[in-house]
N, C-alpha and C positions, 0 to 999 in steps of 0.2 A: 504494500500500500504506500503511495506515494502522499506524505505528511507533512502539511505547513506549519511550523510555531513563528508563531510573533510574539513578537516584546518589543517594548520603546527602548532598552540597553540587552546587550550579550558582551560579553566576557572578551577582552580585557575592562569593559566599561562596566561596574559593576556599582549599585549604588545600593541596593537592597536582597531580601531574600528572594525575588522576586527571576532576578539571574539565575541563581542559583538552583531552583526550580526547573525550571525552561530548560538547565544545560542537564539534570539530571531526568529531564524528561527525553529527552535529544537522544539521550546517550543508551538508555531501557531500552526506547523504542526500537534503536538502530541496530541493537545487540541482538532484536527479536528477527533482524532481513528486514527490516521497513525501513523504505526511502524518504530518509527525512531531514531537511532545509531551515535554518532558521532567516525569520526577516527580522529585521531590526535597522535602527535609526542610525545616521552618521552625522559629521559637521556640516554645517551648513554650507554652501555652495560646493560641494565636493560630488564627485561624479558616479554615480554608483559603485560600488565594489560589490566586488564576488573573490571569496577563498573558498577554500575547504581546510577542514581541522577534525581529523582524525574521521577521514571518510564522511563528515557532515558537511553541505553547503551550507556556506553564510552570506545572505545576501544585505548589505549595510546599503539604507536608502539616503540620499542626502537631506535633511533634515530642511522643510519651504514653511517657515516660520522665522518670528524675528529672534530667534538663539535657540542654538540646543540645546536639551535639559544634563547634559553632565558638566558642570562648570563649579567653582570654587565660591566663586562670590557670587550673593543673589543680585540677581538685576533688579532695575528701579521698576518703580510701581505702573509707570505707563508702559513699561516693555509686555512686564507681566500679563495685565489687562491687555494689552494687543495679543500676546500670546495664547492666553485663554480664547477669546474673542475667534481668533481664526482656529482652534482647536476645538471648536463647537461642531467644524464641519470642513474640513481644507481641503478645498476644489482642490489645490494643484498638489496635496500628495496623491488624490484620489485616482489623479491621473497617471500617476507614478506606480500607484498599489494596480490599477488594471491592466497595464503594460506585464507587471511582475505575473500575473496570475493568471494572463492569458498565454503568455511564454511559455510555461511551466504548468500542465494537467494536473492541479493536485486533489487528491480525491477527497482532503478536507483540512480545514483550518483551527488549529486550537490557539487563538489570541489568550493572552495573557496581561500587560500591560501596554492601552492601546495609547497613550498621549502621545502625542507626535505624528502619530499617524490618524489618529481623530475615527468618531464613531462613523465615518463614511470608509472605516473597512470593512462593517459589517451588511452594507448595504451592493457594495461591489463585486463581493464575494457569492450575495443571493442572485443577482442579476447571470454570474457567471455558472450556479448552480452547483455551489462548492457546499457542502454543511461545515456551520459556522460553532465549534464548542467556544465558548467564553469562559474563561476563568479569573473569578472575582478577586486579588489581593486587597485590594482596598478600596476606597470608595468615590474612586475619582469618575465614573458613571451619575454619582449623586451632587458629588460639590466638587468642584476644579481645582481647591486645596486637598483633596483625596483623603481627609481623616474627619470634617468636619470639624474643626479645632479654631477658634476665633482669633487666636493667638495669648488668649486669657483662659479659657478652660474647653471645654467638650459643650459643641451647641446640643442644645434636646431638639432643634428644632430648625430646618437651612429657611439661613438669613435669605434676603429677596435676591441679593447677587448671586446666590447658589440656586437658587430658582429657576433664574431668567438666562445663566449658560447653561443650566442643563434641563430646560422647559421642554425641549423637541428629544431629546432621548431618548424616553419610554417610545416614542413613535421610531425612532431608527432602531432603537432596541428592539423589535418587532422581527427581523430579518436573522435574530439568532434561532439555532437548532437547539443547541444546549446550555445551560447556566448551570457553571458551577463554583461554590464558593468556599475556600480554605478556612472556612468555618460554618457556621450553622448560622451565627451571628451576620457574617456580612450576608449572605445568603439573603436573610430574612428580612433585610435593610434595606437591601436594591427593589424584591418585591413589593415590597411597603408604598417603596413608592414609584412603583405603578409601571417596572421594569420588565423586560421580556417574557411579557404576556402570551407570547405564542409559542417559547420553548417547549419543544416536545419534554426535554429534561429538565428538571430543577431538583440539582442537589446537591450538599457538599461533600468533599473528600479533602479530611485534614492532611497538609504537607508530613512529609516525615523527610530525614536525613539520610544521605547516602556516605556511609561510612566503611571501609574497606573493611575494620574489627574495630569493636568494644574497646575503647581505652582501658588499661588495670587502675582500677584505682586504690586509694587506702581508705576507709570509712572514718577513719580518723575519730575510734572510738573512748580515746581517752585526752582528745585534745580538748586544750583549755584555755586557748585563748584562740579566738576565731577571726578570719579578715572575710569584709565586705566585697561585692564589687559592681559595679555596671559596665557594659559594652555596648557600645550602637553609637548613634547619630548624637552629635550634642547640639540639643534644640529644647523648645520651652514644651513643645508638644510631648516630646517624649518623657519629659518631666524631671529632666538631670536637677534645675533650680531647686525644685520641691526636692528631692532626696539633698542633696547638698545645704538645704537651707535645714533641713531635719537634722541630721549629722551631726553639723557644724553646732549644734547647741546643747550637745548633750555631752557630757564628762565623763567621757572614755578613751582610753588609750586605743580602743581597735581601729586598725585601718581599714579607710574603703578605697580600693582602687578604682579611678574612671578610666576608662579605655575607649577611643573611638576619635573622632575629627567631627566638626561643625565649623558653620560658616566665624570666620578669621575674626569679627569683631566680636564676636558672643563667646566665644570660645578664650579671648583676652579676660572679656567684662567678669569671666566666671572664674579663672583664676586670681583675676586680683580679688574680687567678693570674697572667694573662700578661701584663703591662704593660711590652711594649720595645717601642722605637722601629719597631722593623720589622715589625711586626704591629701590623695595622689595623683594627679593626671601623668594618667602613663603615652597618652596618643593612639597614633593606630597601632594595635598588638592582635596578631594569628592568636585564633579561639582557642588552639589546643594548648598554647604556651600560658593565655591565660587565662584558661579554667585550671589549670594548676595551680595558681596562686592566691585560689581565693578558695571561702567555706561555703561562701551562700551570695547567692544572685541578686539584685536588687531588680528590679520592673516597673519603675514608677509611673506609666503614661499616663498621661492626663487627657491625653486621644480617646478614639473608641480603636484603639490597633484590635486589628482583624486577628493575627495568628503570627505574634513575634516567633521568627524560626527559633533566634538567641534561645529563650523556654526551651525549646527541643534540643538544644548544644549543650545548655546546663542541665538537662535530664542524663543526655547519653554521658556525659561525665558525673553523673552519680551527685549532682549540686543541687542541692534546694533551692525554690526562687520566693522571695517575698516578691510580691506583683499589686500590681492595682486590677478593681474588679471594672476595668472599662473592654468594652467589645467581645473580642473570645475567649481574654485572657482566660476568663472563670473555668470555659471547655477543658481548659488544659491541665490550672494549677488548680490544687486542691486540699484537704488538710493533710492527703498522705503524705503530700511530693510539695508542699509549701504552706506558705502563708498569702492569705487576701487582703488588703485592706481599701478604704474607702479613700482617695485623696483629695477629696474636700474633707477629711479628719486628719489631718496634719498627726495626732497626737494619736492616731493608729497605728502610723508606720513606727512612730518613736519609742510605744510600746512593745509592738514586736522586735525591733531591735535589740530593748535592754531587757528581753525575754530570754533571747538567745545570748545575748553577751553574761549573762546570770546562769543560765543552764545550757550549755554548749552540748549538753548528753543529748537534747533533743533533736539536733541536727542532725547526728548518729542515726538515730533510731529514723529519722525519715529516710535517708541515703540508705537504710537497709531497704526498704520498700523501693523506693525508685531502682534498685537495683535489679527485683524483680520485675519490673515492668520494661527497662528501658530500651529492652529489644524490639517493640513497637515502634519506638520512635527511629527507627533506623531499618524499616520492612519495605523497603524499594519496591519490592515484587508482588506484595499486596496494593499498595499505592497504584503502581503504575499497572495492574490488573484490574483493579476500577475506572480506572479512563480508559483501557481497552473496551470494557463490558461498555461504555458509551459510545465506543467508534463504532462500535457493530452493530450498536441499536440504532444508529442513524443512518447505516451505509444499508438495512436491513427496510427501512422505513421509506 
């Protein structure tokens, strides 16, 4: 079977879990005899390319908006709005994306992160007679900031600007075959409001990790003094302030490590704020190097985040996660394999901190359970046999 993925980035451009996915979908598929291609987005004014990487085409489109989305510094507020604005519907990738997919017979399409290439791939695709899977990471079908996040907390409800770019979507949404969402959560979010109503499919199948073997780890049953830590994006949304602002106030020797990059001015503002001894920005650090170094995961979002993979990295390493209870997190973490708390309660998370800094045996005793479990989160072969069971109800229909 000849197999389209799309994504707004593939690998080396990697900005979320989101890549990560997509190549570990690439790679199942290919291993099974399926001829399969990934598309994805380039810099702007540059001329199509075409590779291959390890027997997969990759076809990189030159990006017909005003910037492409892997850059360092955010652009100002009028590029944004222009960029949104033509990303509601961009006649001229449209004309890019039907060139590629009349080229090339492909018997179907699983998009995954469509920005860049705009919801006029899912209408291209029907006209051409391609089945269309979609696959929901996060919520950029509903608000054009893809988390609903205002920049102050998690909206219950999209402001009029999230309205009025994404008012015509549930009608171009129409033209998919299947919705599928990497939780239950986004899933029921997109339908809510009033998304691909004609999918023969709707349903999710949570990511899991593709890991060669199980790391060893030590359960570290009689350790007695425990280190913190976070990994990811450093932004307001994902809530590094609110754990750092928690921390920073409470009279403890434990360290938390911050590990990851964010945009250059915020990522100053936040070191000079927190500057003690026991909190550490380490930058960007490999996951395996640093889940070593730490006892227990922090999650602080303040988002409704769909399905942090990180949770799945801190499971397969035997780590406990304190998480916030926004979007799927809750799917995931639980009293076995963590802690919940509320973060508009500030004095939730600071409790369960000086929980575990007080009784450190506890974190023991979860890592034994996660220990039992964490070979789910690493079942490629069941994962990627529930998107099969959907290629063939479509190619059958």
């Amino acid at each position: 079977m000849k197999i389209l993925i799309v994504n707004t980035l593939y690998k080396p451009y990697v900005l979320g879990g989101a890549e990560k996915i997509c190549e570990y979908m690439a790679y199942s598929l290919k291993d099974l005899g399926h001829d399969v291609s990934i598309l994805t987005t380039h810099k702007k004014n540059l001329y199509e390319e075409k590779e291959f990487l390890d027997g997969i085409k990759i076809i990189r489109l030159p990006i017909k908006n005003v910037y492409w989305h892997y850059y360092k510094r955010k652009p100002n507020p009028l590029k944004r709005f222009l960029w949104h604005f033509i990303d509601i519907y961009n006649p001229w990738m449209k004309k890019n994306l039907t060139e590629v997919l009349e080229n090339d017979k492909y018997d179907i399409i699983i998009s995954h992160n469509i920005s860049g290439f705009s919801s006029c791939i899912w209408g291209v695709a029907k006209k051409l007679n391609i089945p269309v899977i979609q696959v929901l990471h996060d919520l950029y079908s509903i608000c054009p900031n893809s988390n609903m996040f205002n920049g102050l907390k998690s909206c219950d409800n999209r402001c009029l600007k999230c309205s009025l770019f994404r008012f015509f979507h549930p009608f171009f949404s129409k033209d998919v075959d299947a919705v599928v969402g990497v939780s239950e959560y986004v899933l029921k979010k997109h339908l809510e409001y009033g998304l691909f109503k004609n999918a023969l499919i709707k349903t999710y199948i949570r990511n899991v990790l593709k890991v060669d073997f199980l790391p060893k780890v030590k359960l570290g049953k009689n350790k007695k003094e425990i280190t913190f830590g976070y990994i990811g994006t450093l932004n307001k949304a994902k809530g590094v302030e609110l754990l750092l602002d928690v921390f920073s106030k409470i009279n403890i020797k434990n360290n938390i490590l911050i590990a990851g990059k964010g945009y250059e001015k915020y990522e100053s503002y936040m070191k000079d704020k927190y500057s003690k001894e026991n909190i550490l920005f380490l930058g960007y650090q490999k996951s395996e190097e640093f889940f070593n170094k730490i006892d227990c995961l922090i999650v602080p979002s303040l988002c409704n985040d769909t399905f942090p993979t990180v949770i799945l990295e801190s499971f397969i390493n035997c780590i406990p996660v304190i998480a916030s209870n926004m979007g799927g997190i809750p799917e995931i973490v639980n009293k076995y394999n963590g802690y919940i708390f509320n973060p508009d309660k500030k004095s939730e998370l600071r409790d369960i901190i000086l929980e575990l800094v007080n009784n450190p045996y506890s974190l023991y005793q979860k890592r034994k359970k996660i220990m039992e479990t964490r070979e789910e989160y690493a079942d490629l072969k069941y994962w990627r046999n529930k998107y099969l069971e959907i290629i063939y109800k479509l190619k059958k229909s």
